[in-house]
C-alpha positions in Angstrom: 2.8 -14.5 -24.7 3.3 -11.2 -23.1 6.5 -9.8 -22.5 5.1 -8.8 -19.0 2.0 -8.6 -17.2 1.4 -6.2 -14.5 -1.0 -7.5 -11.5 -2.6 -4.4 -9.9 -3.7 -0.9 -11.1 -2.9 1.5 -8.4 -0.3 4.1 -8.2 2.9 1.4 -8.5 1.1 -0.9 -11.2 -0.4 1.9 -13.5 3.0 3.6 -13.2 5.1 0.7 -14.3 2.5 0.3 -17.2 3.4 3.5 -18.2 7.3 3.0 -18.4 7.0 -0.5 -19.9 4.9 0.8 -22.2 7.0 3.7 -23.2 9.7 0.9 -23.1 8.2 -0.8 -26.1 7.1 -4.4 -24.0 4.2 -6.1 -24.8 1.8 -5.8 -21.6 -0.8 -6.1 -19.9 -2.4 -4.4 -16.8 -4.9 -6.2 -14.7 -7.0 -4.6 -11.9 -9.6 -2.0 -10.7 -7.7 1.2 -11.1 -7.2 3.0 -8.2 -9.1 0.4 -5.9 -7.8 1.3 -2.7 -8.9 5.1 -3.3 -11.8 4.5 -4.8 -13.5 1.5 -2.7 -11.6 1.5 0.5 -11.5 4.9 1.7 -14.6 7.1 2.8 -15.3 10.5 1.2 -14.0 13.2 3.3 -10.8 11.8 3.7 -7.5 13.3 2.4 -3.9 12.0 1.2 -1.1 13.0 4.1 1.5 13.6 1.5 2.0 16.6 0.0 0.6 17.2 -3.6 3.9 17.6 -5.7 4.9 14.1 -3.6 1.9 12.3 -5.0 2.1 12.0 -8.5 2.0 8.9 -10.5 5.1 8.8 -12.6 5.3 8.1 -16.9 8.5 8.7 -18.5 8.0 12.1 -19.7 6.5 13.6 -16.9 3.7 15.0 -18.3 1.1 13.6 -16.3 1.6 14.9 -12.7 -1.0 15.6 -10.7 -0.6 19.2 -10.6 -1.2 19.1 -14.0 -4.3 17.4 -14.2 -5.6 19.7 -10.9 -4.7 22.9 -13.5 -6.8 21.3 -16.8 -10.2 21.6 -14.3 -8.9 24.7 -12.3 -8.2 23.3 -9.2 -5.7 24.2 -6.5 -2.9 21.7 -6.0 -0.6 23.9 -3.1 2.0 23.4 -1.0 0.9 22.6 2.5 -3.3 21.9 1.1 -4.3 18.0 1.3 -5.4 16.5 -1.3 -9.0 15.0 -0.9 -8.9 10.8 -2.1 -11.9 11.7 -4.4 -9.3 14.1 -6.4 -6.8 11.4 -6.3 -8.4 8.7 -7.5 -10.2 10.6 -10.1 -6.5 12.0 -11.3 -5.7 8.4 -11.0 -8.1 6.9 -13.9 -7.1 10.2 -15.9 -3.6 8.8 -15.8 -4.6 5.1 -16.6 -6.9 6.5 -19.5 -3.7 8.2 -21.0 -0.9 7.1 -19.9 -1.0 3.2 -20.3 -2.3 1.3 -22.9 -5.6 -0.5 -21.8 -6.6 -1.6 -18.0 -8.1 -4.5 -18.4 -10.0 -4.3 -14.9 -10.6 -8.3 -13.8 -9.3 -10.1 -10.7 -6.5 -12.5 -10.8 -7.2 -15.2 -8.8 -3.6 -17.0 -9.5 -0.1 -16.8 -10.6 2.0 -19.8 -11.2 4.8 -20.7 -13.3 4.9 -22.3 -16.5 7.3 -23.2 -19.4 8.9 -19.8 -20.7 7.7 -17.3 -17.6 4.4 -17.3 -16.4 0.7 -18.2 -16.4 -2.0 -15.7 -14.7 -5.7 -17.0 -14.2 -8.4 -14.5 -14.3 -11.6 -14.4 -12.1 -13.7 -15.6 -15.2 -11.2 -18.5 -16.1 -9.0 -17.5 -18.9 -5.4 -17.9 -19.2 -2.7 -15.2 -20.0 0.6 -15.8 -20.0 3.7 -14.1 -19.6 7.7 -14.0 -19.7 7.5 -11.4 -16.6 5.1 -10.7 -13.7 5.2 -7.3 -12.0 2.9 -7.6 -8.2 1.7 -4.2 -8.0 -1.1 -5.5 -5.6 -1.3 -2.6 -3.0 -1.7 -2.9 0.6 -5.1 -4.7 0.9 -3.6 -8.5 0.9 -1.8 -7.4 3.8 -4.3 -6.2 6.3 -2.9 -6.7 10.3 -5.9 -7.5 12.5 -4.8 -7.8 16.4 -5.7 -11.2 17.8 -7.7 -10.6 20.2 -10.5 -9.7 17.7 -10.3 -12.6 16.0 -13.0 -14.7 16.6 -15.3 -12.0 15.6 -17.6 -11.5 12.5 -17.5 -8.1 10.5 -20.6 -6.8 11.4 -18.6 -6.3 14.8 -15.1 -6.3 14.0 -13.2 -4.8 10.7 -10.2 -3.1 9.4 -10.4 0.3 8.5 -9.2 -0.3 5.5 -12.5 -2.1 5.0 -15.1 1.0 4.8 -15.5 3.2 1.6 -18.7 4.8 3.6 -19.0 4.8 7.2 -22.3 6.4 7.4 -23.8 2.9 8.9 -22.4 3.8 11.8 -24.5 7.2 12.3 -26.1 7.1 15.8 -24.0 4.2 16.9 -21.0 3.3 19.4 -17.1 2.7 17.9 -14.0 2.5 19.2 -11.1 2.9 16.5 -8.2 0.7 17.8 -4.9 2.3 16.6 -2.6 6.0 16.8 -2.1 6.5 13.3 -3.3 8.7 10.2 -5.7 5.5 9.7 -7.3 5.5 13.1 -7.3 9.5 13.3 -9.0 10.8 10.4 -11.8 7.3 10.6 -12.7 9.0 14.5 -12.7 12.4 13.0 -14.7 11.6 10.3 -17.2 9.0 12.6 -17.2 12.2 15.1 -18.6 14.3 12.3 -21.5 12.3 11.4 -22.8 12.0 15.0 -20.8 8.2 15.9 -19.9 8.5 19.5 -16.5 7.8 19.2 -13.1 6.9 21.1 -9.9 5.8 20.2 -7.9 3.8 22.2 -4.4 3.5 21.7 -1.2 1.5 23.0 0.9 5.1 23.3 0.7 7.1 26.6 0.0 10.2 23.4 -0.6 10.7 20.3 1.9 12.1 17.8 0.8 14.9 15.6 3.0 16.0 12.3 3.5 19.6 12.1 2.8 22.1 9.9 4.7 21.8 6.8 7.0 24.8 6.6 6.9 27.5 3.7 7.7 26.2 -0.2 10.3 29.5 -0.3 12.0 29.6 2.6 15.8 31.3 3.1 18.6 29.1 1.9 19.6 28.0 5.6 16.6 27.0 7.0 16.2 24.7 3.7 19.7 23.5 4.1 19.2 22.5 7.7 15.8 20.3 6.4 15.2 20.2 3.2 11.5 19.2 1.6 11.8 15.8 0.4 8.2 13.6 -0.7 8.2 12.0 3.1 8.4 15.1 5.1 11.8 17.5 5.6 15.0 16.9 7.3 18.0 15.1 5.7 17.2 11.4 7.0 13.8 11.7 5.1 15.5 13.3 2.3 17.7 9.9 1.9 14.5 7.4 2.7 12.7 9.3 -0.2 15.9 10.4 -2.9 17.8 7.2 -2.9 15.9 3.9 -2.2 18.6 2.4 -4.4 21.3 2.9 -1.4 19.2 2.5 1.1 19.1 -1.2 -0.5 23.1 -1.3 0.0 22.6 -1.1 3.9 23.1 -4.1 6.2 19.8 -6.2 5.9 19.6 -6.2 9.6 19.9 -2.1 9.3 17.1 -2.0 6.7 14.8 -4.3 8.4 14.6 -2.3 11.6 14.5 0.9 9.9 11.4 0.6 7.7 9.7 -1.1 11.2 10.5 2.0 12.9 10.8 4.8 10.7 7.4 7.1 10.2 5.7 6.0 12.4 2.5 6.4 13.7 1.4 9.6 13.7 -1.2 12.0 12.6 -1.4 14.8 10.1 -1.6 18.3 11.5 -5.0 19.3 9.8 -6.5 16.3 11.5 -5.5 17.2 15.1 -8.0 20.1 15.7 -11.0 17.5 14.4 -9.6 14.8 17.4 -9.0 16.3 20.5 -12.1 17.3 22.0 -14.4 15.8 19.6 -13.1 12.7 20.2 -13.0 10.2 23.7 -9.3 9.1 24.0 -7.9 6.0 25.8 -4.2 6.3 25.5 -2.1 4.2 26.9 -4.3 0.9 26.9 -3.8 -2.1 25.1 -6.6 -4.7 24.2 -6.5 -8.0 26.2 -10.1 -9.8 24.7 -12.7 -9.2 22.9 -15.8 -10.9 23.0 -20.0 -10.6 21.2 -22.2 -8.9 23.7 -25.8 -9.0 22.5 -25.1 -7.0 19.4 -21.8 -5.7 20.1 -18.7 -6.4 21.5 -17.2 -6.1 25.1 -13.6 -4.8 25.1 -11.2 -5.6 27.8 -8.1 -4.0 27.9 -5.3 -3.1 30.2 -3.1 0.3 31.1 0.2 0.6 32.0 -0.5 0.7 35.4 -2.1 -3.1 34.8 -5.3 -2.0 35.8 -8.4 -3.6 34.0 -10.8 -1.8 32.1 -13.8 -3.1 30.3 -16.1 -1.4 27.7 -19.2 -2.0 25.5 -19.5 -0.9 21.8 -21.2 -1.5 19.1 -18.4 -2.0 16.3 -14.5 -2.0 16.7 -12.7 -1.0 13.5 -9.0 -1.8 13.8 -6.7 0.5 12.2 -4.2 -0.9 12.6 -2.0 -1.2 9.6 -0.3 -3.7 6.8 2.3 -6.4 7.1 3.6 -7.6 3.8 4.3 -11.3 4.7 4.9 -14.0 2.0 2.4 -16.3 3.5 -0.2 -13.4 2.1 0.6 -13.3 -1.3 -2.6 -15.7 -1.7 -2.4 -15.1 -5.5 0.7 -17.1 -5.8 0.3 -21.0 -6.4 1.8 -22.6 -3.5 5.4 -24.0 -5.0 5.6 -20.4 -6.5 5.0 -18.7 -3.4 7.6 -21.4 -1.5 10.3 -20.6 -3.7 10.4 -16.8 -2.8 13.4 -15.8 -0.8 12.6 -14.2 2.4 13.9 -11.4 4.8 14.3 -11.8 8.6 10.4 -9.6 9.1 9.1 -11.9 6.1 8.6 -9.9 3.4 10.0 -11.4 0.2 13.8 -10.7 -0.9 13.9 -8.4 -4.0 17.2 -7.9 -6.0 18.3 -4.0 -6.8 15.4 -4.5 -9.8 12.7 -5.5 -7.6 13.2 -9.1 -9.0 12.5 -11.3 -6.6 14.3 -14.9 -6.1 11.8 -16.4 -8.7 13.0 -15.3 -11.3 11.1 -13.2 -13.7 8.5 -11.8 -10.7 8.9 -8.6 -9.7 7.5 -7.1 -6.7 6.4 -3.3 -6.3 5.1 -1.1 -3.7 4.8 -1.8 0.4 5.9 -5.3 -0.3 9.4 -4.1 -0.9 9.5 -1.2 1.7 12.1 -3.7 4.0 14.2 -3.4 0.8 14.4 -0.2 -0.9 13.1 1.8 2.0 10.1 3.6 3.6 9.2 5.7 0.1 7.7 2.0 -0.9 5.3 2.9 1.5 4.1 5.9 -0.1 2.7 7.2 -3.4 6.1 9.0 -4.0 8.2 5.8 -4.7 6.1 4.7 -7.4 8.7 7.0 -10.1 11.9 5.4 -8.8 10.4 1.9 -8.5 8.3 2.0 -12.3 11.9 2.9 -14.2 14.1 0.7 -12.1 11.8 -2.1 -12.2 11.1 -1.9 -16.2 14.7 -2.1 -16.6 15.1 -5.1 -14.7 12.3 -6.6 -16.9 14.2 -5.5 -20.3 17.4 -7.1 -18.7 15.7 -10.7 -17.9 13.9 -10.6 -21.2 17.0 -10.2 -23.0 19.5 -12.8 -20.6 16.9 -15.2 -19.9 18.2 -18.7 -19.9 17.3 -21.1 -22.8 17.4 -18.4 -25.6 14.9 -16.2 -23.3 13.1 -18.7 -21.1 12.6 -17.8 -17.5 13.4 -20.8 -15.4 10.1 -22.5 -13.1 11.2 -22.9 -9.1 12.5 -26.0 -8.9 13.4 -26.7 -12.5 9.6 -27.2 -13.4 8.7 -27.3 -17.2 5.1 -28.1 -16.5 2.1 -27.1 -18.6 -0.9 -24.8 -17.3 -2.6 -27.5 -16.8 -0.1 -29.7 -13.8 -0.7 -26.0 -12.2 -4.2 -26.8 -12.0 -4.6 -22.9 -14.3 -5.0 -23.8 -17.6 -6.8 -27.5 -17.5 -7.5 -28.5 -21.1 -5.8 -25.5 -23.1 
């Protein structure tokens, strides 16, 4: 039996490998590294964080991403994106050195057993472990607006569905969304020869400015500091100190990480939108419906005034909501006996336990938590040492001379789990 198995291999589970690792635990990573960059993003697009905000994080620090980019002579500056291709390459550098093994299969469940936890694999074995770390990204989480639902996927998706969009070369899409998502997807449609609008719920789009100088004078970076979600003070806190932002009302935290960064899209993207780009602002969709090939939009302005459209593919872009109800994985008692916040992500303790104890939870699932850096690359350092030491602590006070109590005082085999039948 493991001491803990991490479920993902993306920026937060390849990073808590690397601390429990370092840690001494017995572990072991399952996932495609760096899935999300790799199959769910199309070339040509680039991360909206800064470089020295986007590292992966191992206990020593020795494997940044600036220091990969200067081992193959390439420029990792302030104020320069980062393409996804980079990233995701730096990414499987990381896993190859920084974390022992990835073993790259799909889980298809998580449930509870006697002593922690049993894991089932796509192919049908059984691991178990005393500790489970959910490092499983943003793709369980995908919000599609409901008025496209009803629709197949060769005329509705989610942007985050598309590692190539040159199928729609030549054709007719509207990108339903105002953020980096739905941005950069029309700019890079645009490009290829897509005719291409974006229609939008905001009366305009918001557009991040230009990141001010690295070296500035000592007032100007007093006034707004550089922090790994943008400058100013507030961001400074969201990024520095999720652990604090944790010790704010519930109600406080909730409606912060709803609110906070929101929509918006980076600066070197504007110049590619306006003008190359139609733009409905200020419309909301009412129905959608097949029409021969494609669909036929209706949707509504301010003003209430109708407005109906043809296209040949809607791609929504239109973000994540970490529920528990999506956490699909989970068997069902062990996904029943997670604790919930009022917006219904799960409740996780100041180690990114959760109320099952033993299952940790990492990344966007916990931004209502420990803040809006959960959102972002840069909380993966501050969640991978927090979170290992939580493990270490429950492996060592465990009840029954180390066991991890089952929800609802289960001591069941694999097998009444329906994961391990006949082992």
């Amino acid at each position: 039996m493991y001491d803990l198995l991490v479920v993902g291999a993306g920026p937060y589970g390849l990073s808590i490998a690397s601390h429990a690792a370092a840690a001494g635990l017995s572990l072991r990573v399952l996932g495609r590294p760096m899935a999300s960059w790799r199959d769910h993003m199309p070339r040509g697009m680039f991360l909206k964080s800064e470089p020295w905000a986007s590292s992966l994080s191992d206990p020593e620090g020795r494997r940044r991403l600036e220091t990969y980019c200067a081992g193959r002579g390439v420029a990792a500056r302030h104020g320069e994106p980062v393409p996804v291709e980079l990233f995701a390459s730096y990414g499987l550098w990381f896993a190859r050195n920084a974390v022992p093994g990835v073993d790259e299969r799909t889980v298809a469940r998580v449930g509870a057993c006697s002593g922690g936890f049993e894991v089932l694999t796509d192919d049908g074995e059984v691991l178990r472990a005393r500790a489970v770390a959910l490092a499983i990204g943003v793709m369980p989480f995908v919000e599609m607006p409901s008025e496209l639902s009803g629709l197949g996927p060769e005329r509705v998706s989610h942007s985050s569905h598309h590692g190539d969009l040159s199928r729609f070369r030549g054709r007719d899409v509207t990108v339903i969304g105002g953020g980096q998502a739905a941005l950069e997807t029309a700019a890079l449609l645009a490009e290829q020869g897509t005719r291409t609008r974006v229609l939008a719920r905001a009366d305009g789009l918001s557009w991040n400015d230009v990141p001010p100088d690295w070296e500035r004078g000592w007032w100007r970076s007093a006034r707004a500091p550089h922090t790994g979600l943008g400058c100013g003070w507030r961001n400074w806190f969201y990024a520095e100190r999720p652990g604090l932002f944790r010790r704010l009302p519930e109600p406080t935290r909730v409606r912060i990480t709803a609110s906070a960064l929101g929509p918006a899209g980076a600066w070197w993207v504007r110049d590619r939108v306006e003008g190359a780009v139609e733009l409905m602002l200020g419309h909301e969709v009412t129905s959608a419906h097949g029409s021969g090939t494609g669909v036929r939009l209706e949707a509504v302005d301010r003003d209430g005034t109708q407005t109906r459209l043809e296209t040949d593919h809607v791609i929504a872009a239109t973000g994540f909501r970490a529920r528990r109800e999506r956490l699909g994985l989970l068997d069902d008692e062990l996904r029943a006996g997670l604790a919930v916040l009022p917006d219904g992500s799960p409740e996780v303790g100041r180690d990114f336990e959760s109320s099952v104890p033993g299952l940790f939870m990492a990344g966007l699932i916990t931004a209502s938590a420990f803040g809006p850096a959960m959102r972002f690359v840069h909380g993966a350092g501050f969640t991978a040492g927090t979170l290992v030491r939580g493990v270490r602590r429950r492996l060592r006070t465990g009840t029954g001379g180390g066991r991890i109590p089952a929800p609802g005082e289960g001591r069941r085999r694999g097998s009444d789990l329906g994961l391990g039948a006949g082992l």
